[in-house]
N, C-alpha and C positions, 0 to 999 in steps of 0.2 A: 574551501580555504579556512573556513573558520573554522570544521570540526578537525582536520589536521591540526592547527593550531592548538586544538584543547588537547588531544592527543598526545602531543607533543611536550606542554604541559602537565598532564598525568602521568607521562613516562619520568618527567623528572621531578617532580614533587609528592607523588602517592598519590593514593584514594583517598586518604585520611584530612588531606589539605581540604579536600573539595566537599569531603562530607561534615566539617565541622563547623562552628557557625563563623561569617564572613568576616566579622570581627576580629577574631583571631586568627586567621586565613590573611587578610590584609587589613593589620592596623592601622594602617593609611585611614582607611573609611569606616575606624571604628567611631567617629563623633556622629554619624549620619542615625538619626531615631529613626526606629522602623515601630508598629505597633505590634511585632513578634520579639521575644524574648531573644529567642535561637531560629536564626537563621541561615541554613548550610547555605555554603557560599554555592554549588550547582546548582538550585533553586536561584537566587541570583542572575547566573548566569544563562539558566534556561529562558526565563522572563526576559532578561536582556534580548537574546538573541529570536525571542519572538516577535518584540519589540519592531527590534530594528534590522532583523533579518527574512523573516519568514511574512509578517505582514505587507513589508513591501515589496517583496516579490511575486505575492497573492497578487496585490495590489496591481504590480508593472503587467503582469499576467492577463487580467482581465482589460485591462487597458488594452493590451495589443491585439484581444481579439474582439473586444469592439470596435477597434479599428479597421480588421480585416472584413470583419463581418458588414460596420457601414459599405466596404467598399467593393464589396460583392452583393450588396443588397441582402442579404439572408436575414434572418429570424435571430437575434439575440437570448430569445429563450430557446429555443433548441440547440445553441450552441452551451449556455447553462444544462442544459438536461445530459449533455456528455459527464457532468459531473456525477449524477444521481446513483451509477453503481457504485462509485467512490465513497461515497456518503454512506452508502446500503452496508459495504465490505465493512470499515470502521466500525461503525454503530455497533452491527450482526458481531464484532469480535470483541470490542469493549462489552456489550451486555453477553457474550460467553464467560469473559474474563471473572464479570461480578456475580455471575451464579452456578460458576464452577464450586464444584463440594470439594476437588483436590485442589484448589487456586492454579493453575497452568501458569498463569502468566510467572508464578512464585517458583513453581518446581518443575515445570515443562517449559520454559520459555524459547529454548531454542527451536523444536519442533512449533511452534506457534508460529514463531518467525519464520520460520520454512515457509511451511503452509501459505500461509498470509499474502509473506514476501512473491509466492510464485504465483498466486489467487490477485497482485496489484501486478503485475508482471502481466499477466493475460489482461484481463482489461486495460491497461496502458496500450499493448499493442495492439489489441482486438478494437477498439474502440478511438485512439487519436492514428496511429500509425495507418492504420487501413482507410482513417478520414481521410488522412493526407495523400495518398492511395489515389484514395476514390474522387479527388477533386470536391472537396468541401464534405460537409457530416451529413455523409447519406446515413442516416440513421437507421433508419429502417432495413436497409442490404444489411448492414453489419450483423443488426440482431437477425436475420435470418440466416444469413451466410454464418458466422460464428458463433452464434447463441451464447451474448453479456450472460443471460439468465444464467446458463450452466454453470458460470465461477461462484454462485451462489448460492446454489441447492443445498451444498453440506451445512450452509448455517442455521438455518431453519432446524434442520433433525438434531446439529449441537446445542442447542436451544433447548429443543423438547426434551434433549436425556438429560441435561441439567437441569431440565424443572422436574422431571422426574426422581432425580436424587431429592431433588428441596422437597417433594411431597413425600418421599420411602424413605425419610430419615439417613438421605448420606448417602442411598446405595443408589448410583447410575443403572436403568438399565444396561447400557457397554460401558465399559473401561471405560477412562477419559486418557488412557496413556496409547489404548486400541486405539481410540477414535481420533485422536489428533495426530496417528500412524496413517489412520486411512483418508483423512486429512491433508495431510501430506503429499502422499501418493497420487491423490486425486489430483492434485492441485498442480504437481509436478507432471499428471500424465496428460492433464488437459494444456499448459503451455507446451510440451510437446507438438501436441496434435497443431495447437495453430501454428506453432513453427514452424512446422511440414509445410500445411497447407496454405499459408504464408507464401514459402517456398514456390508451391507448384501456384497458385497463383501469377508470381510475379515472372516466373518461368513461361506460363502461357501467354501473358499479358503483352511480354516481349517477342515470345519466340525463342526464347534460348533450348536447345535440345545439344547438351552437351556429348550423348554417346549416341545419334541418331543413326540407326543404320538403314542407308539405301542401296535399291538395288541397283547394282551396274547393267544398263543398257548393254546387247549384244552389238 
């Protein structure tokens, strides 16, 4: 609701509103001292909205599964440890981001987002949906059954050709335009694959055989 709202907002005030400092943006709240000179009012509003949006949903979040978790007896830390690819995925693509030799995030940003977007896409389903599945975080079935690791391997090697560039003065061994191609791909063939197997999963689990052919009895 709230990013509709900004949305909604930039559709009728510009870009130019949100990028300029909040002072001039809303003179309402120019007497408010801040200890920055220029402050763009989306800075503002990002902080706001970390504030009082994003922390306490963190917040309500781990509540409820403390909750669940007292009332099923389990382990508190191995209900944290579902978060640790999450942690691994960011980190792995903020430290790609800062020692890229072409900046990606600056001039390839949409394929990053791909990539990425489909690389949290696979761990959201491979690792909470298949818990809820499986009746509480079998952790163990998951990473063997769908291998978390795999959404993860391409970050390591984008790592090493960007340190490779910082030491050969610039020059990647692969592209970074190749490699956030094959990035992509990866990422988009590997959510594939669990969505299938997702599929037949929950197809055997049931019993559903929607074209099953038998044979007629004489």
């Amino acid at each position: 609701m709230i990013a509709l709202t900004l949305y909604i907002c930039i559709l009728n005030v510009g870009a130019e509103w949100w990028a300029q400092d909040f002072r001039k943006s809303l003179p309402i709240f120019s007497w408010i001292p801040l200890p920055f000179p220029e402050t763009p009012l989306y800075v503002i509003v990002l902080v706001l909205m970390v504030l009082f949006a994003v922390v306490p949903t963190v917040r309500s979040n781990i509540r409820n599964v403390s909750a669940v978790v007292e009332a099923r007896k389990g382990s508190m830390e191995l209900a944290l440890a579902m978060i640790l690819p999450f942690i691994a995925l960011l980190f792995g693509v903020t430290v790609w981001c800062y020692l890229s030799p072409s900046d990606i995030m600056r001039n390839q940003p949409h394929l990053l987002v791909i990539g990425t977007g489909f690389n949290f896409g696979y761990l959201v389903v491979s690792s909470l949906l298949l818990a809820l599945l499986l009746d509480y975080l079998k952790l163990t079935y998951i990473v063997k059954k769908n291998s978390i690791s795999n959404s993860l391997v391409f970050l390591p090697l984008a790592l090493a050709n960007a340190l490779i560039a910082k030491i050969n003065d610039g020059n990647p061994l692969v592209d970074e335009v190749v490699f956030l191609i094959l990035y992509c791909a990866y990422t988009v063939g590997l959510y594939l694959y669990l969505a299938v197997s997702v599929v037949h999963e929950i197809k055997d689990a049931l019993g559903i055989y929607c074209f099953r052919i038998t044979r007629k009895e004489a």
